[in-house]
Backbone as CSV, one residue per row, in Angstrom:
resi,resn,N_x,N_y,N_z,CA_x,CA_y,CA_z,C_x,C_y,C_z
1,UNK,144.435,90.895,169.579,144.181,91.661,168.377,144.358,93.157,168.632
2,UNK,144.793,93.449,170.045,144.845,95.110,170.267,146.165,95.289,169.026
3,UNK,146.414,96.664,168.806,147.163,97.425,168.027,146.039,98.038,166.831
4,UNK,147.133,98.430,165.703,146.088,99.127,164.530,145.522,97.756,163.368
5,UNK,144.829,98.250,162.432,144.627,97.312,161.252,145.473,97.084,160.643
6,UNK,146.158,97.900,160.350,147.709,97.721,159.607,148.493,96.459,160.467
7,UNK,148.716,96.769,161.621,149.462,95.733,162.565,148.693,94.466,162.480
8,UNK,147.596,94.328,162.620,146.970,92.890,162.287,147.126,92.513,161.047
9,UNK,146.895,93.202,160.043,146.861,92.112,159.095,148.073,92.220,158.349
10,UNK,149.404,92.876,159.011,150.840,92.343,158.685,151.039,91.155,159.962
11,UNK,150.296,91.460,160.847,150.586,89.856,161.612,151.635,90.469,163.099
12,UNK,151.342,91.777,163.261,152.362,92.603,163.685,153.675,92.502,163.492
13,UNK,154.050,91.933,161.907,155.423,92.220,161.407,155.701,94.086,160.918
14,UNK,156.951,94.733,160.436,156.609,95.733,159.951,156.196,96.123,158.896
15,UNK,155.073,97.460,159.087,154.296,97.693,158.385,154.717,98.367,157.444
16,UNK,156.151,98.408,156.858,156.438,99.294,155.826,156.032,98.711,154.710
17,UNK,155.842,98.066,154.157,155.413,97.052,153.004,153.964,97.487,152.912
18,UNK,153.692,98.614,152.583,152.229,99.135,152.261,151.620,98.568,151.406
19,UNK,152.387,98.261,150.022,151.571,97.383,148.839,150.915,96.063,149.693
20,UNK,151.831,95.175,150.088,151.803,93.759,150.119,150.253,93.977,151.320
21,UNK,150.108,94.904,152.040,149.377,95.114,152.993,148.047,95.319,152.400
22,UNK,147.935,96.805,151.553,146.592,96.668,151.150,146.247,95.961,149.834
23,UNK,146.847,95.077,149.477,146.468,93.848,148.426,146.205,92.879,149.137
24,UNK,146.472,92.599,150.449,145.966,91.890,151.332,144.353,91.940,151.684
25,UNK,143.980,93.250,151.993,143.325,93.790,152.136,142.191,94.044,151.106
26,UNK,142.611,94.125,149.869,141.702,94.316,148.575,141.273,93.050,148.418
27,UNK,142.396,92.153,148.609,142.052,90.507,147.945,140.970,89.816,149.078
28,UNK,140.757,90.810,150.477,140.178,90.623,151.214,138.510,91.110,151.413
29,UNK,138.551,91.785,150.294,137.305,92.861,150.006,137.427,93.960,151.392
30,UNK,138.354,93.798,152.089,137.911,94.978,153.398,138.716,96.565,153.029
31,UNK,139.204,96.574,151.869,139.945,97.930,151.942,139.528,99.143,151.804
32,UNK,138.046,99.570,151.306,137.375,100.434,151.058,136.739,100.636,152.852
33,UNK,136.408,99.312,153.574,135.880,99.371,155.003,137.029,99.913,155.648
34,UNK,138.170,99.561,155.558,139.333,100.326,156.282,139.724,101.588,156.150
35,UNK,139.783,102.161,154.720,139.620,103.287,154.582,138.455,104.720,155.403
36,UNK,137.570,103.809,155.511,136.544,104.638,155.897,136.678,104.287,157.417
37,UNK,137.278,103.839,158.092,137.554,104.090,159.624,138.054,105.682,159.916
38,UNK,137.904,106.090,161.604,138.707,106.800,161.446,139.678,107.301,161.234
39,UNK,140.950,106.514,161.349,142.121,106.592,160.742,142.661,105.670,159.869
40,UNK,141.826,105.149,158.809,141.926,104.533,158.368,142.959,102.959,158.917
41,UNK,144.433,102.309,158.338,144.980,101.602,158.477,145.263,101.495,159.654
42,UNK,145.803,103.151,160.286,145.887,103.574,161.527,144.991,103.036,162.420
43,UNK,144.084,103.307,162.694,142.756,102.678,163.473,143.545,101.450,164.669
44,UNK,143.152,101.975,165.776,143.770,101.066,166.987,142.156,100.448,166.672
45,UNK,142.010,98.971,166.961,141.058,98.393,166.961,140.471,97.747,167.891
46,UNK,141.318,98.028,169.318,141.286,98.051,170.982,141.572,96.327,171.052
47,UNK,141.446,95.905,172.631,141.562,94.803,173.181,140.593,93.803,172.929
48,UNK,141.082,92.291,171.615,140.396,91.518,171.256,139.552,92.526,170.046
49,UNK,139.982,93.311,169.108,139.056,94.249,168.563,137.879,94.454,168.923
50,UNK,137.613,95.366,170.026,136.771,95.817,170.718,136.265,96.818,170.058
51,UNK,137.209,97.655,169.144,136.454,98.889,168.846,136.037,98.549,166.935
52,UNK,135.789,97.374,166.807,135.391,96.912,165.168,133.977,95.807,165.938
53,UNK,132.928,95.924,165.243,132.088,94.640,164.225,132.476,93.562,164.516
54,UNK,131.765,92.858,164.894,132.753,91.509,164.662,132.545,90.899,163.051
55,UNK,132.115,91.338,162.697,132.063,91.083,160.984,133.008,91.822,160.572
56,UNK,133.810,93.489,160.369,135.160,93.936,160.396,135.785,92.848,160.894
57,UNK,135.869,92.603,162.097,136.988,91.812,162.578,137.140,90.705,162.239
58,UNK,136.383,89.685,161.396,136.758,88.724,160.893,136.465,89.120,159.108
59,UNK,136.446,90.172,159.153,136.989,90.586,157.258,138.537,91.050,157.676
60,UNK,138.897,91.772,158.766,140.471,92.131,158.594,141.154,90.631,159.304
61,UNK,140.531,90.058,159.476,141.435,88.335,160.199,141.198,87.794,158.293
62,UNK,140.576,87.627,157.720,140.250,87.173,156.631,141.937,87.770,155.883
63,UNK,141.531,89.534,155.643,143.134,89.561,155.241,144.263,89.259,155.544
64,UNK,144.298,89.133,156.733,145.455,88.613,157.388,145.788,87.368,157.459
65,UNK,145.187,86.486,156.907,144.829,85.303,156.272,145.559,85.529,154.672
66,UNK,145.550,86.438,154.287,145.780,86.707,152.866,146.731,87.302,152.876
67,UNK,147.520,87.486,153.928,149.030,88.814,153.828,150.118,88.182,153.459
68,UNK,150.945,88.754,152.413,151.778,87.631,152.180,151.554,86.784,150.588
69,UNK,150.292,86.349,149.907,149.625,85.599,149.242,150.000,84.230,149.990
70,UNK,149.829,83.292,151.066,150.568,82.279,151.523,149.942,81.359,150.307
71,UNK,150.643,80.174,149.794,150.483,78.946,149.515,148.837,77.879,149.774
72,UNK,148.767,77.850,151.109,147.573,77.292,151.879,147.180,78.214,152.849
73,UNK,145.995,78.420,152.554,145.139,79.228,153.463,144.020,78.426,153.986
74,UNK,143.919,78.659,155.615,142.874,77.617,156.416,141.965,78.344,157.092
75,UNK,141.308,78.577,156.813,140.056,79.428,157.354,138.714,78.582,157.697
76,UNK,138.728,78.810,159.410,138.006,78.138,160.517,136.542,79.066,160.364
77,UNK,135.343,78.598,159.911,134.343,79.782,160.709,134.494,80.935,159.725
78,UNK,135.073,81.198,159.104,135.675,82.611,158.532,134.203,82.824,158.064
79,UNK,133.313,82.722,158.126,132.022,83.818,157.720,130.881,83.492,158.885
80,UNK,131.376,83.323,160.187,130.062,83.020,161.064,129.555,84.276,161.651
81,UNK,130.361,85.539,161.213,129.769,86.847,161.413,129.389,87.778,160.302
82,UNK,129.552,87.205,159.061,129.446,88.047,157.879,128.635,88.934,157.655
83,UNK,127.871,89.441,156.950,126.297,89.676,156.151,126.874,89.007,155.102
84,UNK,125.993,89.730,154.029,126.087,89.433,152.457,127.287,90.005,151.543
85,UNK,127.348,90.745,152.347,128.606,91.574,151.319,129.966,90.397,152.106
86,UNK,129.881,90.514,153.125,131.270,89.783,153.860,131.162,88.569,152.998
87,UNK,129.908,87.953,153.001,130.123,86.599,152.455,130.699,86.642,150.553
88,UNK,129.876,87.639,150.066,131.024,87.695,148.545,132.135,87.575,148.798
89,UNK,132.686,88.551,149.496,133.964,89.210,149.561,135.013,87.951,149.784
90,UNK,134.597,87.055,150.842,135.076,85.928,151.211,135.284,85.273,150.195
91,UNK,133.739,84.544,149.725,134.017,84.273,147.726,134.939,84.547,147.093
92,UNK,134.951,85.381,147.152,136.111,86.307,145.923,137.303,85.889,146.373
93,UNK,137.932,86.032,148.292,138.775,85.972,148.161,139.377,84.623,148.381
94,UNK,138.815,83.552,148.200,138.732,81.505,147.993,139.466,81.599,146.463
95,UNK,138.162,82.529,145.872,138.278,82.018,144.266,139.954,82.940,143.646
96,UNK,140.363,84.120,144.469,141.208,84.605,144.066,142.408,83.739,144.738
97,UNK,142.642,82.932,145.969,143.443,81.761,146.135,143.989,81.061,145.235
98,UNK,142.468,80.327,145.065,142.382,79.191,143.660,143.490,79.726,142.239
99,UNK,143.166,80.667,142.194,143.129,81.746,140.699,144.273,81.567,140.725
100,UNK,145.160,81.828,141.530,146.728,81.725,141.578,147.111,80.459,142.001
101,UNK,146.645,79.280,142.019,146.918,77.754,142.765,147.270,77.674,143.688
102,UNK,146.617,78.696,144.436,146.899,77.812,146.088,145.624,77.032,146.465
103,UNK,146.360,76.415,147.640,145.347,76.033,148.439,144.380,76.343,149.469
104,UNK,142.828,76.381,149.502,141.825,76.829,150.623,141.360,75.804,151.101
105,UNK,141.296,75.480,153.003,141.073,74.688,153.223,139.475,75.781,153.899
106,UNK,138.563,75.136,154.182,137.631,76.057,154.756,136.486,75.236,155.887
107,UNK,136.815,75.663,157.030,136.042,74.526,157.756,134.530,75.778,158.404
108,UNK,133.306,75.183,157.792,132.793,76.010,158.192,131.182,74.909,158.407
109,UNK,130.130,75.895,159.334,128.753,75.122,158.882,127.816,76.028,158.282
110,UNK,128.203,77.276,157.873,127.431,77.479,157.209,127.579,77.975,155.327
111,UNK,126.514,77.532,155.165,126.266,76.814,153.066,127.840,78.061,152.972
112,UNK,127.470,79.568,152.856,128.019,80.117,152.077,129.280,80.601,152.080
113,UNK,130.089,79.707,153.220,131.484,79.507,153.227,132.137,78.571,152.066
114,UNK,131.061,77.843,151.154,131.531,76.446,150.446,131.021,76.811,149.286
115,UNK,130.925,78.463,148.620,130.123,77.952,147.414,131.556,78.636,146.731
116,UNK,132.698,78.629,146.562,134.114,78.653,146.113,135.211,77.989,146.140
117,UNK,134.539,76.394,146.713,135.545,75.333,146.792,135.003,74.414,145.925
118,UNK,136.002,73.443,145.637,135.719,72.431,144.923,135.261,71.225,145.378
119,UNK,136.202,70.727,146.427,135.398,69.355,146.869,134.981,69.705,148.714
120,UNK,134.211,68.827,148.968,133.512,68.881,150.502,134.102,67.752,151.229
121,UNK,134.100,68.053,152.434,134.355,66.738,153.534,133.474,67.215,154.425
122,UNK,132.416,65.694,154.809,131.570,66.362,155.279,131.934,65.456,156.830
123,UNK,131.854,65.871,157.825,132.188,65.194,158.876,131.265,65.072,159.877
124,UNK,130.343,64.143,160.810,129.597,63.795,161.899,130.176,63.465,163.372
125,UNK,130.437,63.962,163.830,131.176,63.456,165.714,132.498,63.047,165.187
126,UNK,133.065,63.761,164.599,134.551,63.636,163.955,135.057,62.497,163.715
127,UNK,133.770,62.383,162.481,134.429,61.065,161.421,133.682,61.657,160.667
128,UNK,134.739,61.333,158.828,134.066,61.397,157.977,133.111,60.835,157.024
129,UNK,132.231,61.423,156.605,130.789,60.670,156.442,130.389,60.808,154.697
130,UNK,131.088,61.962,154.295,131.410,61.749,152.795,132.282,63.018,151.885
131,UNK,133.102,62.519,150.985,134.375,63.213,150.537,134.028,62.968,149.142
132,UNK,134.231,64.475,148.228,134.223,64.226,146.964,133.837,65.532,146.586
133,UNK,133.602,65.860,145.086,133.066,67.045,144.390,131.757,67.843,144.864
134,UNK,132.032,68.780,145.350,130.849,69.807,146.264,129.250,69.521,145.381
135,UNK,128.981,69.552,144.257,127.958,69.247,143.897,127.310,68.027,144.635
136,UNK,128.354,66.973,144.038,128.196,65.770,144.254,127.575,65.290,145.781
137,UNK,128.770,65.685,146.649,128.111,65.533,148.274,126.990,66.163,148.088
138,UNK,127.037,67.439,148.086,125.591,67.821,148.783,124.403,67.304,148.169
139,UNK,124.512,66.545,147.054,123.296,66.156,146.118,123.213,65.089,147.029
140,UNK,123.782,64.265,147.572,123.459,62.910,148.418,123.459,63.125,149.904
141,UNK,123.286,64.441,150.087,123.218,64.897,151.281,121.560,65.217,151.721
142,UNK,121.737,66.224,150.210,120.194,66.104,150.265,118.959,64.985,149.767
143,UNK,119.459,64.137,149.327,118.854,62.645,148.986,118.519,61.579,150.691
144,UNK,119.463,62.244,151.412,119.514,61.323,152.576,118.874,62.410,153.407
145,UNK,118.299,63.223,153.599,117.464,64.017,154.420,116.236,63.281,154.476
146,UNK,115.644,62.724,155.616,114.174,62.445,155.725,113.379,63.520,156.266
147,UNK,112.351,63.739,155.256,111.779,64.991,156.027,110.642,64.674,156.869
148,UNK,110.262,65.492,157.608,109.157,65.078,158.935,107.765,65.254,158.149
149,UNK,107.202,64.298,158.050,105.358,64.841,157.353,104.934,65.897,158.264
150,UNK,104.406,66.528,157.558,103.776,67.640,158.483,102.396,67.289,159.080
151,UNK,102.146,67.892,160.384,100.872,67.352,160.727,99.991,68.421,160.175
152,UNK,98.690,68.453,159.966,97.895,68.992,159.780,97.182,69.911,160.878
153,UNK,97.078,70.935,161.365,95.968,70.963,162.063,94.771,71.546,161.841
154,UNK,93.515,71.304,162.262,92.281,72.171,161.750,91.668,72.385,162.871
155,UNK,90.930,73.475,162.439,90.634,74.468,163.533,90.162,74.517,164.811
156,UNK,88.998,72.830,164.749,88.615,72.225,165.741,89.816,71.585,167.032
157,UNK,91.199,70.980,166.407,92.019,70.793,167.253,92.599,71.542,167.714
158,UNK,93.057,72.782,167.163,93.917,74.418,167.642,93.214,74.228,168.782
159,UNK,91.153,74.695,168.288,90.362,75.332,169.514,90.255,74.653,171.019
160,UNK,91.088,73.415,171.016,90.864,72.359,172.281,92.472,71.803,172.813
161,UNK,93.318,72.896,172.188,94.853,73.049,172.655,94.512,74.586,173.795
């Protein structure tokens, strides 16, 4: 990932194509964060982006994911460093996929990688365990949760732990 932001999220093709770059970037929610680097696009982002966040660095992998508008977009993990804003932004940029009919494939474990897709595959020791409309799974996901009774304790047992 060494070079600038510009160079990553053209894929280090050339960077003359400024539009196609920061619509990449917008559709990515990171273009206002790039801007405000020090050199903005410019910005060397060092070895393995050393000198970004790792939440930057997987919002400018996110655009670069998006450079181009490709057809199918597959995004592994793509929010296991987010906050809250990363995780909209991500949102936005599933639902702005969709918006134009492509395809998002999104393999992730956590909830708020999945609340901009349509259907779930949910998989256990790599087999699948149930496929269908995102409501739908997770409603029988959470139907099949057994929860643990809670034990009680009172004060007399604390005092003799």
């Amino acid at each position: 990932m060494a070079g600038t932001v510009a160079q990553n999220i053209a894929r280090f093709e050339s960077t003359d194509n400024s539009e196609a770059l920061i619509a990449a970037a917008e559709a990515a929610g990171v273009h206002d964060l790039i801007v405000d680097l020090p050199q903005g696009y410019d910005t060397q982002v060092g070895e393995r982006g050393a000198a970004l966040s790792a939440g930057q660095a997987q919002r400018i992998a996110l655009a670069r994911a998006l450079y181009r508008d490709p057809f199918l977009v597959v995004l592994d993990e793509p929010n296991s460093n987010l906050d809250a804003e990363g995780d909209e932004a991500l949102s936005a940029a599933i639902a702005g996929v969709r918006a134009r009919d492509g395809i998002v494939i999104v393999v992730a474990h956590r909830p708020a990688a999945i609340v901009s897709v349509d259907l779930v595959l949910v998989m256990h020791k790599g087999r699948a365990q149930a496929f269908g409309p995102k409501d739908d799974v997770l409603a029988r996901a959470v139907q099949n949760v057994n929860p643990r009774p809670l034990k009680v304790v009172t004060d007399n047992e604390s005092a003799q732990r």
